[in-house]
C-alpha positions in Angstrom: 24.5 7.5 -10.3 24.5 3.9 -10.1 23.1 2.5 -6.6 24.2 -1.3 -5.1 20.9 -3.3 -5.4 19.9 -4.8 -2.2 19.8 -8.4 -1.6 17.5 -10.9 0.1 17.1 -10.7 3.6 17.9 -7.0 3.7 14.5 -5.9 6.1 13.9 -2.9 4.1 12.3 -5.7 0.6 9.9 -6.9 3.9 8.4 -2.9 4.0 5.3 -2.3 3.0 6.7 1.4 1.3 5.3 4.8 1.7 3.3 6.7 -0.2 5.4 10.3 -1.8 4.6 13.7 -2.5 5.2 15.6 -5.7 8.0 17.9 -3.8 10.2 14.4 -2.9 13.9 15.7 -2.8 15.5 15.2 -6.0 12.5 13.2 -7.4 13.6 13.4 -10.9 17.1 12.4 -10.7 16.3 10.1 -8.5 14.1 8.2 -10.8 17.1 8.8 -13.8 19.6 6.8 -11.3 17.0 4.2 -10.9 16.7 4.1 -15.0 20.3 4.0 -14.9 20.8 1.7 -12.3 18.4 -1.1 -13.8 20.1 -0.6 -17.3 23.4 -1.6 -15.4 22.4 -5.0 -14.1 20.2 -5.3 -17.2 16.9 -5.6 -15.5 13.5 -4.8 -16.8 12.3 -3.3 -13.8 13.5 -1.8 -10.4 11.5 -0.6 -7.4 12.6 2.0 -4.7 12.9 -0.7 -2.2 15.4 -2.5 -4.1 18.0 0.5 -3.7 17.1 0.8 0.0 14.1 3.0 -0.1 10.8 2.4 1.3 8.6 4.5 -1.0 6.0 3.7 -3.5 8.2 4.0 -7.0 9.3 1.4 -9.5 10.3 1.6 -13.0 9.7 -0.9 -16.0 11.3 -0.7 -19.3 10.2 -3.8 -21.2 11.1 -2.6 -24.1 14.3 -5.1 -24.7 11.7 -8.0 -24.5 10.3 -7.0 -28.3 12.4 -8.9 -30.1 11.7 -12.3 -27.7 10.2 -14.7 -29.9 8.9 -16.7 -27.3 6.0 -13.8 -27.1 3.1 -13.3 -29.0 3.1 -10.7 -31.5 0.5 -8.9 -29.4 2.5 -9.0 -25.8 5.6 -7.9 -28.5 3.7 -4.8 -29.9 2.8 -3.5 -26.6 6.4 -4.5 -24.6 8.0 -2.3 -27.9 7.2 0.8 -26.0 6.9 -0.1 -22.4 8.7 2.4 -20.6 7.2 4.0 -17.2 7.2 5.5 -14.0 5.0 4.2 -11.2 4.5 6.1 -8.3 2.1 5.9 -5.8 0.5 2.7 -7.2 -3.0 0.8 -6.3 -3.5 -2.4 -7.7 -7.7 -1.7 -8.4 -8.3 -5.4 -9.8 -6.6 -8.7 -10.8 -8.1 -10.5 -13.6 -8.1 -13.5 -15.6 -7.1 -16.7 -15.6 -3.4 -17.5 -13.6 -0.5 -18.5 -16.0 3.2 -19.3 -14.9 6.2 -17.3 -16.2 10.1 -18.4 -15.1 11.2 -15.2 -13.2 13.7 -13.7 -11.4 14.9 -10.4 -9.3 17.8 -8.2 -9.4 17.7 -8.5 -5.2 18.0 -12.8 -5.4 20.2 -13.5 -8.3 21.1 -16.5 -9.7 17.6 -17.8 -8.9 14.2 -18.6 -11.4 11.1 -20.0 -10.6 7.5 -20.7 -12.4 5.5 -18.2 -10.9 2.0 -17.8 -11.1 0.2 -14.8 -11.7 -3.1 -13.1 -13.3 -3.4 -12.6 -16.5 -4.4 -8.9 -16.1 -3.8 -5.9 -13.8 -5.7 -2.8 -13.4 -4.1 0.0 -11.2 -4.2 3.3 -10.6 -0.6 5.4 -10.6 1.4 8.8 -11.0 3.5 9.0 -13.7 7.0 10.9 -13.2 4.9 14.7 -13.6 2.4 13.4 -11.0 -0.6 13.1 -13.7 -2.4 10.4 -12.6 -3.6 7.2 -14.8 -5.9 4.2 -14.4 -5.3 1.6 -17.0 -5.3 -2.1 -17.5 -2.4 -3.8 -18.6 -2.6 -7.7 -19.8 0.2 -10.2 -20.5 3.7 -9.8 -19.6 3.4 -6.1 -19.0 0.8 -7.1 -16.4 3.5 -9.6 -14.6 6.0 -7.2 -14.7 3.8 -4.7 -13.2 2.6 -7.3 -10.5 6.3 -8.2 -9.7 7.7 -4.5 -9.0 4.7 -3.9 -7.3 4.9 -7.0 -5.0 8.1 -4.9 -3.9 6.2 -2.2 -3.2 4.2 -4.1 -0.2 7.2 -5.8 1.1 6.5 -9.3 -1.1 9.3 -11.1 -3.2 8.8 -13.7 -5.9 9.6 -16.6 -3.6 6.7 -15.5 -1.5 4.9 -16.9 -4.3 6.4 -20.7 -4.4 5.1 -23.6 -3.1 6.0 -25.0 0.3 8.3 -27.2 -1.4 9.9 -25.3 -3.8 10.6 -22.5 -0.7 12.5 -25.5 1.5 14.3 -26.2 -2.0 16.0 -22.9 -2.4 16.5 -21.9 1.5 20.3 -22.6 1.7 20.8 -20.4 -1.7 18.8 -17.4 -0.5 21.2 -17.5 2.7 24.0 -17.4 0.7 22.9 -14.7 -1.4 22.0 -12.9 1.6 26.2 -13.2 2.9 27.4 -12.1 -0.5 28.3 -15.5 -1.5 26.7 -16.1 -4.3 26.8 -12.8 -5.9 24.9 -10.6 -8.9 27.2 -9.4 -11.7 26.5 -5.5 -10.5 27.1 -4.0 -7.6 24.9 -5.0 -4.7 24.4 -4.4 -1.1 24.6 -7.7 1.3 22.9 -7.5 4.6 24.9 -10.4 5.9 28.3 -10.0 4.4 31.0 -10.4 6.5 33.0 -7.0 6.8 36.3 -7.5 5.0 39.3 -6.1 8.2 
């Protein structure tokens, strides 16, 4: 099943989200309609929060970013494969020096930004079977890691722009927020005006 992704201004991307138990209901389709979800509006990563959900789950499949030439061969080898579940996540560390990467968000579309971020992450996380992990993740796995997890704690990627830059894109964020400018999937607008 497909879910509408939820757009700016919608209070449940300001949640911090709750932690889950291995006996969620429907856990593991759940987490296939997310995967299935995110493939539709071709994303590389979806959190819970983003369908309406206030728990601690997101998915990343980086894998389309192997063949990016932009990348180094190294951030390329490792993206090849980068499909997982993240449940329950703590970020342990942040490390490194801060570089920017253009991004965006399935919730604010239409909108990039230079956002700057740690070069590595290191958390700890539940896959799908509930085995936990601790590992470090560097590059553009580590950013795209950060960014789902931002939505996790209630913070978007515009949290993360300067004063300026925030003042600069206002007006377009309301708009997105009353289904006026408008994602090429289905989304959910928490100011739309209800058509009679």
């Amino acid at each position: 099943m497909i879910y509408p992704i939820v757009a700016f201004g919608d209070p449940v991307l300001r949640k911090c989200a709750a932690p889950i138990q291995a006996n969620y209901p429907d856990l593991k389709q759940l987490i296939e309609d997310m995967f299935e979800t995110m493939y539709g509006a071709s994303g590389i990563g979806l959190a819970a929060p983003q369908i309406g959900l206030p728990i601690r789950l997101f998915i990343v499949d980086a894998t389309p970013f192997e063949d990016d030439e932009d990348l180094s061969q190294e951030d390329r080898d490792v993206l090849k494969t980068f499909k997982r579940v993240f449940i329950n996540a703590q970020i342990i560390e942040e490390s490194g020096d801060e570089w920017s990467f253009n991004e965006g968000c399935l919730s604010i579309p239409e909108i990039r930004e230079d956002v700057f971020r740690k070069e590595h992450v290191t958390l700890q996380y539940l896959d799908e079977s509930f085995t936990p992990h601790s590992e470090t993740f560097s590059g553009i796995a580590a950013r795209i890691i950060q960014h789902e997890y931002d939505h996790i704690d209630g913070v978007l990627f515009t949290d993360k722009l300067s004063s300026l830059k925030k003042r600069m894109i206002k007006g377009k964020l309301t708009q997105i927020s009353k289904g006026l400018i408008r994602g090429d999937y289905r989304m959910k607008y928490p100011l739309a005006k209800k058509k009679r």
